[in-house]
C-alpha positions as CSV (number, residue, x, y, z in Angstrom):
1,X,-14.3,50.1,13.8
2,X,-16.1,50.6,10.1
3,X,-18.8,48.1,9.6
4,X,-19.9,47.3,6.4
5,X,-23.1,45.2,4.5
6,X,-22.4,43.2,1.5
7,X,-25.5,42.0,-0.1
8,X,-25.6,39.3,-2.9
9,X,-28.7,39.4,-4.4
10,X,-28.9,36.2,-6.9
11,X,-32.3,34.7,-8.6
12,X,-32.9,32.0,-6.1
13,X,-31.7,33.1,-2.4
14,X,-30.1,36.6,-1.0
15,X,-26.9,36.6,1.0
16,X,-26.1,39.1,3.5
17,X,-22.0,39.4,4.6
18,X,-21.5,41.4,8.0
19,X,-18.0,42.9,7.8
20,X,-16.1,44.7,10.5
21,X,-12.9,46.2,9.7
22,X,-13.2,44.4,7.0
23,X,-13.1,40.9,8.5
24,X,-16.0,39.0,7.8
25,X,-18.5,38.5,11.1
26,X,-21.8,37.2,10.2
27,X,-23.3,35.7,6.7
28,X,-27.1,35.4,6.5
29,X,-29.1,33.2,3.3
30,X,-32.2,33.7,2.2
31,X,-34.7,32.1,0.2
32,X,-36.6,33.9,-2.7
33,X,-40.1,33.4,-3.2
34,X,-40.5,30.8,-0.5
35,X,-42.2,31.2,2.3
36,X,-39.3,30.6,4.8
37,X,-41.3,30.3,8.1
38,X,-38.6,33.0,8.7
39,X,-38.4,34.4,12.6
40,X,-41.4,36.6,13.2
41,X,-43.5,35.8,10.2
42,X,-47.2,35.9,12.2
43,X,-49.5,32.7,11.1
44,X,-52.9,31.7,11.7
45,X,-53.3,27.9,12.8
46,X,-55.0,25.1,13.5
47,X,-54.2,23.6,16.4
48,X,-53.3,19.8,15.0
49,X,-52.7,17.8,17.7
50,X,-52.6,17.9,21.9
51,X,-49.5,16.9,23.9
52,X,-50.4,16.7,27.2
53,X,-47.1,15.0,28.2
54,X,-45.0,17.9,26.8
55,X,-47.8,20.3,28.2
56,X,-47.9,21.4,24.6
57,X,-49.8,21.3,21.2
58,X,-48.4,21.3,17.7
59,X,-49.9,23.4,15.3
60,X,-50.4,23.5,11.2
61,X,-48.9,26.3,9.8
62,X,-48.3,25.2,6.6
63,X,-45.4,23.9,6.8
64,X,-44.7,20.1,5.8
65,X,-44.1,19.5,9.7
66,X,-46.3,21.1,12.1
67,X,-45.0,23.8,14.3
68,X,-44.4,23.2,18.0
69,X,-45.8,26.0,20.5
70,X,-45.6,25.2,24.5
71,X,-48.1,26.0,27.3
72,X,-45.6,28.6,28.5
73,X,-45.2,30.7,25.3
74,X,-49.3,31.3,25.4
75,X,-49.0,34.2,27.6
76,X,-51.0,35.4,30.7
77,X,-53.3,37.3,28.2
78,X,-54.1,34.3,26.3
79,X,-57.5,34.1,26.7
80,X,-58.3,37.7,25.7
81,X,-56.2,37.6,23.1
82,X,-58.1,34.6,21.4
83,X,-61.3,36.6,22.2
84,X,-60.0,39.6,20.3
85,X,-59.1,37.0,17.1
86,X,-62.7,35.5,17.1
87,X,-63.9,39.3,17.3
88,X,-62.0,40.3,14.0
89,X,-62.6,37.4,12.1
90,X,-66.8,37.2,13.0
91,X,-66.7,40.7,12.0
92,X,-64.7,41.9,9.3
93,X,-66.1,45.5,8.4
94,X,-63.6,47.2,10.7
95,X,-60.8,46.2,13.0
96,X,-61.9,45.8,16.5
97,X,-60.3,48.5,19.2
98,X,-58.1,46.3,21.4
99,X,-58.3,48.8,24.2
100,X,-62.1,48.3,24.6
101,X,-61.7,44.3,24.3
102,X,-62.9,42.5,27.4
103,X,-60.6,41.1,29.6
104,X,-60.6,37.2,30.9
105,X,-58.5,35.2,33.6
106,X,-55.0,35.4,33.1
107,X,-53.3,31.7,32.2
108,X,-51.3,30.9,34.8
109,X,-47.8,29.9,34.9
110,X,-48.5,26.4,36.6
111,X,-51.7,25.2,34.4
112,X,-52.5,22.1,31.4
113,X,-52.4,22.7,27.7
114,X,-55.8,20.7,27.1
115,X,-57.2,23.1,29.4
116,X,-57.2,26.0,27.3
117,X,-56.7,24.5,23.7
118,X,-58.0,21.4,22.0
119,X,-58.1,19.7,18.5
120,X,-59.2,22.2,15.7
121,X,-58.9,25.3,17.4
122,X,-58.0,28.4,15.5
123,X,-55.0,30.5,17.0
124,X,-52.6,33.6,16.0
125,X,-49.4,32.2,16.4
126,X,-45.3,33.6,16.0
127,X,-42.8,32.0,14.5
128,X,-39.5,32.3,17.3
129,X,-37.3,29.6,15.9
130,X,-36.8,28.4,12.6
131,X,-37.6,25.1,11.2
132,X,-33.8,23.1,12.5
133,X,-33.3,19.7,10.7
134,X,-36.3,17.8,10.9
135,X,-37.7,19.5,13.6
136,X,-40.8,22.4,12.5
137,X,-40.9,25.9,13.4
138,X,-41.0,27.2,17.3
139,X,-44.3,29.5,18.0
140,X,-45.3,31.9,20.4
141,X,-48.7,33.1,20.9
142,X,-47.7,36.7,22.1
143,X,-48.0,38.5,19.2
144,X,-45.2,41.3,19.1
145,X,-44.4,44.0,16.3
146,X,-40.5,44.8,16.1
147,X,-39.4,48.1,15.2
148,X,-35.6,49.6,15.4
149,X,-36.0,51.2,18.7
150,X,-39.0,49.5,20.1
151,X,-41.4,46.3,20.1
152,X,-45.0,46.9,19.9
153,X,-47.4,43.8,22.1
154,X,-51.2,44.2,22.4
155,X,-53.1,43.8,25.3
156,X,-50.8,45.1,28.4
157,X,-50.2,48.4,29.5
158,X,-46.8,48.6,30.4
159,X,-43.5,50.0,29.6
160,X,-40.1,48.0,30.0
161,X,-37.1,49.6,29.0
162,X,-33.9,47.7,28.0
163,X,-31.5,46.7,30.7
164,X,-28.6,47.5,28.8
165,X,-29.5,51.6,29.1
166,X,-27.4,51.9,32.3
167,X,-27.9,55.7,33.4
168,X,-31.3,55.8,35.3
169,X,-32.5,59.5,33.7
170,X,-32.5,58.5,30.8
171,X,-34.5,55.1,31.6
172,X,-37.2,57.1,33.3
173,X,-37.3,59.6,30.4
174,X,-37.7,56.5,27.8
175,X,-40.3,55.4,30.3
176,X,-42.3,58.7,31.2
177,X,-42.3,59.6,27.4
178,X,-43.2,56.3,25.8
179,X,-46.1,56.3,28.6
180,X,-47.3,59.5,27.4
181,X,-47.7,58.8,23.4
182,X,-48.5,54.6,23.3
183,X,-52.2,54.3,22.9
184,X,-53.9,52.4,25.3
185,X,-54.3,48.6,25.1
186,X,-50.5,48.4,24.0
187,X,-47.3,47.6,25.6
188,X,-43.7,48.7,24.4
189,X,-40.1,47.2,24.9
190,X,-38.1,49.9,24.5
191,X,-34.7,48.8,23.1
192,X,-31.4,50.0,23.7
193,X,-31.0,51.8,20.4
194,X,-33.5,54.1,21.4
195,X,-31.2,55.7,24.5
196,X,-30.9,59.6,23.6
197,X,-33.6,59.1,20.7
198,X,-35.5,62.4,20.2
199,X,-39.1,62.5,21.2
200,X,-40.1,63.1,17.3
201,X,-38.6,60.0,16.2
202,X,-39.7,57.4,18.7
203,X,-43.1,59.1,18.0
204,X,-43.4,58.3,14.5
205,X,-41.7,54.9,14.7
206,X,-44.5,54.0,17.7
207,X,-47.6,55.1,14.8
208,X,-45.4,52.8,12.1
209,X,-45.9,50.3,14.7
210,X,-49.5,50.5,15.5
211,X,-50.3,50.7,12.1
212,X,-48.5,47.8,11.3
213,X,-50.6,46.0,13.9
214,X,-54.2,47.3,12.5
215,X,-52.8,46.3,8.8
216,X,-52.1,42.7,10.4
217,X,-55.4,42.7,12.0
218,X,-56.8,43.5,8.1
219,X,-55.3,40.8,6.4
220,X,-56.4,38.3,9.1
221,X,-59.9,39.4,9.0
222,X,-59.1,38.3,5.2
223,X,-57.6,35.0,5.6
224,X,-58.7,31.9,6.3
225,X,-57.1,29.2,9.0
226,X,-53.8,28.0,8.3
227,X,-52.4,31.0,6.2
228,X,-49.9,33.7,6.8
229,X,-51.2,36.8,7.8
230,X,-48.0,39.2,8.7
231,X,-44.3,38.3,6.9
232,X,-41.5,39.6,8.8
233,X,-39.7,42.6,6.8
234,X,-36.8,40.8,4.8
235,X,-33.4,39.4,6.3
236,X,-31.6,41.9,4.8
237,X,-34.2,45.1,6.1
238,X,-34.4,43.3,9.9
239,X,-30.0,43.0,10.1
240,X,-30.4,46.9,8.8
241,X,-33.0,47.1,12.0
242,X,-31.1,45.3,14.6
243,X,-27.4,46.3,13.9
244,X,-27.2,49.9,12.2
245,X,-25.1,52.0,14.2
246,X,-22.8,55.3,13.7
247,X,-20.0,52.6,12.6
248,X,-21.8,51.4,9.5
249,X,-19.9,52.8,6.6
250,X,-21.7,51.4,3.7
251,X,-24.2,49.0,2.6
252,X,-23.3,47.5,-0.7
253,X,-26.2,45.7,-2.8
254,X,-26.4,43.8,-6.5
255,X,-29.9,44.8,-6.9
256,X,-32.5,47.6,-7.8
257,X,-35.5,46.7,-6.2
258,X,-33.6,45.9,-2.6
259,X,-31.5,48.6,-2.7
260,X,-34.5,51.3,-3.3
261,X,-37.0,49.0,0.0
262,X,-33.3,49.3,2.2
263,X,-33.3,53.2,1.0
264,X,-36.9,53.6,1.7
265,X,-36.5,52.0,5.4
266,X,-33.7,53.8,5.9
267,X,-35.9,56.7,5.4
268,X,-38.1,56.3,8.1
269,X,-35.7,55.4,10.8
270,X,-32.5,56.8,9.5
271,X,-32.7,59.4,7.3
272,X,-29.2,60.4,7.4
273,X,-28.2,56.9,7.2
274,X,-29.4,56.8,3.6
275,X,-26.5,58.2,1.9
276,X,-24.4,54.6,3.1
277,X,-26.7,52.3,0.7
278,X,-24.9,52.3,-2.6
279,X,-25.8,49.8,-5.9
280,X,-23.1,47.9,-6.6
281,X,-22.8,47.6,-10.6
282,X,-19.4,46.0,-10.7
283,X,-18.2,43.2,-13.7
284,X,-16.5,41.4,-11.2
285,X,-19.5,39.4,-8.4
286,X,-19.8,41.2,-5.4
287,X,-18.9,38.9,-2.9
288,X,-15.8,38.6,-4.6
289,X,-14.9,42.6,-4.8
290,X,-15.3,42.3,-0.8
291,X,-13.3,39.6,-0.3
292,X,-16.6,37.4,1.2
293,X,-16.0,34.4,-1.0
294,X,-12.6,33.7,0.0
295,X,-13.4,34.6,4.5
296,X,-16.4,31.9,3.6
297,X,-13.6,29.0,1.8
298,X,-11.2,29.6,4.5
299,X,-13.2,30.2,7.6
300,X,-16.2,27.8,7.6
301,X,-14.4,24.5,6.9
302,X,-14.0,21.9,9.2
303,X,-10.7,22.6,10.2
304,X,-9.9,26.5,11.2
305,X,-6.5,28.1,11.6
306,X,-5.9,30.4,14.2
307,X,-2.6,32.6,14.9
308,X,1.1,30.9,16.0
309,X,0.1,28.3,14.0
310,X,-3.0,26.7,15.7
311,X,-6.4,25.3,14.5
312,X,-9.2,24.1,15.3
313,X,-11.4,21.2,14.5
314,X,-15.4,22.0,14.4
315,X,-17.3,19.0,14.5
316,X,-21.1,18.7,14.1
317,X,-23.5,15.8,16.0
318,X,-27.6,15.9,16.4
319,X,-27.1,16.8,19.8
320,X,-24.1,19.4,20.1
321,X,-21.2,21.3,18.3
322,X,-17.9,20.0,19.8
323,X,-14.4,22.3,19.0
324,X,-10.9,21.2,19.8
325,X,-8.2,23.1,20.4
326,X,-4.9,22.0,19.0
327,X,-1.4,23.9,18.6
328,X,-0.1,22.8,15.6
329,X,3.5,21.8,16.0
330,X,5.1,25.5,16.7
331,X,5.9,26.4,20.1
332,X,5.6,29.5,21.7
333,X,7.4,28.9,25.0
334,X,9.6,26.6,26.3
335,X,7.2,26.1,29.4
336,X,4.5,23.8,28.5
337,X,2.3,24.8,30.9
338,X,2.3,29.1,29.3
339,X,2.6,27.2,26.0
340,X,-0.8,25.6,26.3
341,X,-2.2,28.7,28.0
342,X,-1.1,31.3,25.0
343,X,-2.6,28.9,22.8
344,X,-6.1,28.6,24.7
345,X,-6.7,32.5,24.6
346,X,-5.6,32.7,20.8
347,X,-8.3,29.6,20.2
348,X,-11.2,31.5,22.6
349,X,-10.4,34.6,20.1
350,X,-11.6,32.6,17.0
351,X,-14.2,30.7,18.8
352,X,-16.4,33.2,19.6
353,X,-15.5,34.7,16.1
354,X,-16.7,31.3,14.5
355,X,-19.9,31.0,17.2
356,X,-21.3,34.3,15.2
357,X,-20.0,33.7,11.3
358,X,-21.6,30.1,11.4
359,X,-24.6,31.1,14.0
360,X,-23.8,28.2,16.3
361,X,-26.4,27.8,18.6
362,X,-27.6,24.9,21.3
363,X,-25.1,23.2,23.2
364,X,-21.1,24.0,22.0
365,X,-18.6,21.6,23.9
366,X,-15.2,23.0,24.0
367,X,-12.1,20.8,24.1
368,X,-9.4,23.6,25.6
369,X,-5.2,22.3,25.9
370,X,-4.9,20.9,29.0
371,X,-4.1,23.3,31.8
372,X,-3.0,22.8,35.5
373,X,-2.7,26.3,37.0
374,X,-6.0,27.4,38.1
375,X,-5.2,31.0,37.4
376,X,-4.9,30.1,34.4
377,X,-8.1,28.1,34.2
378,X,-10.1,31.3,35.3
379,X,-8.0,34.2,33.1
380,X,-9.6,31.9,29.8
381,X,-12.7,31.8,31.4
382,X,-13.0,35.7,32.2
383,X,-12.0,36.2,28.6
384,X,-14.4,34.0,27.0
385,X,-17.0,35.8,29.0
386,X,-15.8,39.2,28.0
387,X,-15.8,38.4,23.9
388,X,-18.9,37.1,24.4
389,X,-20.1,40.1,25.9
390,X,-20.2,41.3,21.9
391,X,-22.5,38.4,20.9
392,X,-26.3,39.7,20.6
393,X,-27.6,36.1,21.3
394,X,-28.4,34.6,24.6
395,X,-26.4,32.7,25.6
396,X,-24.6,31.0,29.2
397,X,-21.0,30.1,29.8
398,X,-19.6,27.6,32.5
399,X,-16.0,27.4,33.9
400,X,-13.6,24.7,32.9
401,X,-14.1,21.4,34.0
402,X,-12.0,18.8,35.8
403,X,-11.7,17.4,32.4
404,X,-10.6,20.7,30.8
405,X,-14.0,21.3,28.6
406,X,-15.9,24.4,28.3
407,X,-19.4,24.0,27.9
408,X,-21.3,26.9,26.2
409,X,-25.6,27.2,25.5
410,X,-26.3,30.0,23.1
411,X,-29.3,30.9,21.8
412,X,-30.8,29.2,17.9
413,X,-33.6,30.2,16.2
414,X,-32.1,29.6,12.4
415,X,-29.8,26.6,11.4
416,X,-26.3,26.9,12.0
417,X,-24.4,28.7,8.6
418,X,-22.9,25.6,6.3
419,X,-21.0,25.8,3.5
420,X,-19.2,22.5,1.5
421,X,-15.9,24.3,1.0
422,X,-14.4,20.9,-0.9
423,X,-15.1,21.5,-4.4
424,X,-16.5,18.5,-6.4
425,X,-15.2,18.8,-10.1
426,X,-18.0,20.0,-12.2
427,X,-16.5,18.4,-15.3
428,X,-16.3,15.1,-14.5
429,X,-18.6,14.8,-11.4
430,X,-16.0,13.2,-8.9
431,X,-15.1,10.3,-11.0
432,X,-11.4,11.5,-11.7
433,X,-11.6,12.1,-15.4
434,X,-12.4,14.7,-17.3
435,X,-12.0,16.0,-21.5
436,X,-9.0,16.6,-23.0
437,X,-7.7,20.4,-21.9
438,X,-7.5,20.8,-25.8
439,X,-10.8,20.3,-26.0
440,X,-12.0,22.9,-23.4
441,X,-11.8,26.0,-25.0
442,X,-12.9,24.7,-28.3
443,X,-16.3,23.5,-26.9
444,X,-16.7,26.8,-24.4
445,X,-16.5,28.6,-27.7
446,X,-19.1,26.4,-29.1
447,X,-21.5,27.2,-26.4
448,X,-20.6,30.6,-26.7
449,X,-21.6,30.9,-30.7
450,X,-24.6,29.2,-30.2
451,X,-25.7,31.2,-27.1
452,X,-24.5,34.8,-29.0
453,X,-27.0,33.4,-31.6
454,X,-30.4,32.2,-29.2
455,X,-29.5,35.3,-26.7
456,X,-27.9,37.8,-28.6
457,X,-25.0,40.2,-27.5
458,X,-24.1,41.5,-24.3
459,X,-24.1,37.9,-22.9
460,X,-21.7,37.9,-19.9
461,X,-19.7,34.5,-19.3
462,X,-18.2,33.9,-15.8
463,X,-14.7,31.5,-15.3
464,X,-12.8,30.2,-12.5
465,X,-9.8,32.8,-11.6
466,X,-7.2,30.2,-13.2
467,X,-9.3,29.6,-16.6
468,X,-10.1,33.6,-16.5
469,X,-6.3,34.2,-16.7
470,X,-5.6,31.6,-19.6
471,X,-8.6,33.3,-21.7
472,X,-7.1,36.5,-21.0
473,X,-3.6,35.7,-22.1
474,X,-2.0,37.6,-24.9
475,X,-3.7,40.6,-24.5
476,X,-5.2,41.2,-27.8
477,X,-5.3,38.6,-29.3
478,X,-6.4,37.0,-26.3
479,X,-9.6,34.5,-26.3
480,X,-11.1,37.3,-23.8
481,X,-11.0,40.2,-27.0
482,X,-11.6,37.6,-29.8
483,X,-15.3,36.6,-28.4
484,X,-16.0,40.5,-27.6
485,X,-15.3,41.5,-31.1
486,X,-16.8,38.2,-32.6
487,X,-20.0,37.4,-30.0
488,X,-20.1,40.3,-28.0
489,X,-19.3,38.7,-24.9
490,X,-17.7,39.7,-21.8
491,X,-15.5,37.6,-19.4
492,X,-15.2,37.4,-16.1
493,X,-13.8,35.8,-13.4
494,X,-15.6,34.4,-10.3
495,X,-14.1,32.9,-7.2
496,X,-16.8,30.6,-6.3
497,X,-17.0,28.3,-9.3
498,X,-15.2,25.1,-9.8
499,X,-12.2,24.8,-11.8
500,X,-13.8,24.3,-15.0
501,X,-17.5,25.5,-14.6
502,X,-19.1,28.1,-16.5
503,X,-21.8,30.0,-16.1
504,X,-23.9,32.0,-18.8
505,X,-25.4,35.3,-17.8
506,X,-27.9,37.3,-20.3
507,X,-28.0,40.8,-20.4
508,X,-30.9,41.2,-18.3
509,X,-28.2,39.6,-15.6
510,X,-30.3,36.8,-15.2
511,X,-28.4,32.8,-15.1
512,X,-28.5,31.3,-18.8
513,X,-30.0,27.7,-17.4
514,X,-27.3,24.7,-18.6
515,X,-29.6,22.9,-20.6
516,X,-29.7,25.9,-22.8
517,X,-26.2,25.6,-24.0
């Protein structure tokens, strides 16, 4: 299986496409230039209000809602910890050594929120779940640095090594080596990535790590309450992190400056990896080259088409996804009973493919065909459970019910991927009419004179695929050659625009805004 990472860099938000074999798996958004209260930014709060019916306190971040953070996600070391923050920030000529850091009682696991924080305290605080609908961001306040083969926490002493590194020598040699080079004060998570790593390498990643910690310490000896002090490395650097493997064949990016910080990180945890991140320079946009634009049209609409014929219906509510099954009207066997069974482990095939493309997470309620036989009931079951097996979230499945639903948890800490694949006319704005065809390229060519004149040449101008292939007609003497030789412009097409948009791209590659035209 070749894996492959398609990144679409654009002024306003990055997009990261996950291929395997050159199906799409996963797409990721971004926003530019925000700050995204993205999964492990670090924040220092204020502590806005007390909860002590949720055994909880919510906390201003800085975002227009405050963050949530439970009694349970403080952590035994708490106390200490919140010490060692009112250390740093009363002195800020050097960063306090967390190994010589007194230590306090431990919160327990059965205790009261408004006994260890109240109104206006100060904390260091994690984001663990990303602002969902109108709901702000989840904290933690057990501080953790992730790395590709490890996770750096302060103030433990420990070493817990993934439970997915089966063979027992090689989890005491992760253990007995990571015990010998961690300085003191620190625990590590070793990860699963890091079976058969050489010594060297998890060496130097565990110093990255550290000094990633005293550089966060730094800044929050420089910051003042309700600020971020650490931003998690981008989306597109972390999915490098957490899912480079031997099978990655290439990493395709539209921009300089990302593809030379992927190349750099690649450096330091993969050098030989490096020669897979190539700069895409194509005419033609990149998610179309790869085939992403069209996976996205056809696979995250409402309804889904699965093979012999099925589909299913994906419906979204405040409280729960629901799928249904249906078999569309061809039939695979005369039995109905094997009919509806073929059809149910088809469906489960594209479920669990739709669970990761759109990141479904939370409750999923699935409406399987109705089956009698039992055996049947517990060979879809099994099966779900062994695709699943491929899906790096948490999540918990439960056997069919009576009623013939499967009920699914899996894990969310982002919103759920949507994408409005009904296109509303750009020309006339849904009403139904729009300017005379005649009209159209008369007035593009317009635009394009007066833009040619503002902008210059080299002005590139992007069309639907239909409107691309009536510019282009006629070869030369074809609208396409007459504005190169005339304005210097080049035309191309784009699958993700509307019939009859255009968009206006400077040389620079940077959008011409609309009221610029």
């Amino acid at each position: 299986m070749k894996s492959e990472l398609i990144v679409d860099v654009q002024p306003h938000e990055i997009a990261i496409a996950l291929t395997e074999d050159d199906r799409l798996q996963e797409i990721n958004r971004e926003k530019r230039n925000e700050d995204n209260f993205a999964v492990g930014n670090i924040y220092y709060g204020r502590v806005k209000k007390v909860m002590p019916a949720l055994n909880a306190v919510f906390v201003d971040v800085g975002y227009e809602r405050e963050a949530f953070l439970h009694y349970l996600d403080l952590g035994s070391e708490f106390r200490t910890f919140q010490s060692y923050v009112t250390k740093a920030v009363s002195d800020r000529r050097k960063v306090p050594a967390i190994e010589k850091i007194k230590r306090l009682p431990e919160v327990g696991k059965e205790g009261k929120i408004e006994d260890v924080l109240k109104v206006g305290d100060t904390l260091l605080v994690q984001v663990i779940k990303e602002p969902i609908n109108s709901k702000g961001p989840r904290l933690t306040a057990e501080i953790s640095i992730a790395g590709r083969n490890m996770v750096l926490m302060p103030l433990a002493d420990g070493v817990m090594v993934s439970q997915k590194i089966k063979r027992e020598s090689e989890r005491s040699r992760l253990k007995q080596l990571i015990m010998s080079i961690k300085p003191r004060g620190f625990s590590v998570i070793v990860r699963t990535v890091a079976e058969d790593k050489r010594v060297a390498e998890l060496d130097s990643e565990l110093r990255l790590l550290v000094e990633r910690w005293h550089e966060m310490v730094k800044t929050l000896q420089q910051r003042e309450p309700v600020s971020l002090v650490s931003e998690e490395i981008g989306r597109t650097i972390g999915i490098v992190r957490d899912m480079l493997s031997p099978s990655f064949t290439s990493i395709q990016i539209n921009d300089q400056n990302i593809y030379e910080d992927v190349r750099q990180y690649l450096t330091l945890i993969a050098p030989e990896s490096t020669k897979i991140v190539k700069l895409y320079k194509g005419k033609q946009p990149i998610f179309d080259k790869y085939d992403i634009t069209r996976q996205m049209k056809t696979g995250l609409g409402r309804t889904v088409g699965f093979k012999h014929g099925g589909y299913l219906i994906i419906d979204r509510t405040e409280a729960l996804f629901a799928i249904d099954v249906n078999s569309g009207s061809k039939k695979l066997y005369e039995d109905q009973e094997e009919n509806a069974f073929q059809y149910n482990m088809a469906a489960a095939d594209e479920i669990v493919h739709q669970l990761r493309l759109r990141d479904i997470g939370g409750i999923i309620i699935i409406d399987f065909i109705d089956m009698d036989s039992k055996e049947h009931q517990q060979q879809l079951y099994d099966h779900m459970r062994q695709l699943m097996d491929r899906d790096r979230a948490k999540h918990n499945i439960l056997p069919l019910s009576k009623f013939g639903l499967m009920q699914i948890t899996r894990q969310r800490v982002r919103p759920a991927v949507e994408m409005e694949v009904m296109e509303t006319c750009p020309t006339c704005g849904g009403k139904g009419k729009i300017q005379p065809s005649l009209l159209f390229t008369e007035q593009l060519e317009e635009q394009i004179a007066h833009l040619s004149e503002q902008y210059g040449r080299g002005i590139r101008l992007h069309l639907h695929p239909y409107i691309y292939a009536y510019v282009c007609r006629g070869m030369v003497g074809s609208l396409k050659s007459k504005w190169l030789l005339r304005y210097g412009v080049r035309v191309t097409e784009n699958q993700s625009l509307g019939m009859l948009q255009i968009v206006f791209y400077d040389s620079k590659g940077n959008i011409i805004p609309p009221e610029s035209k």
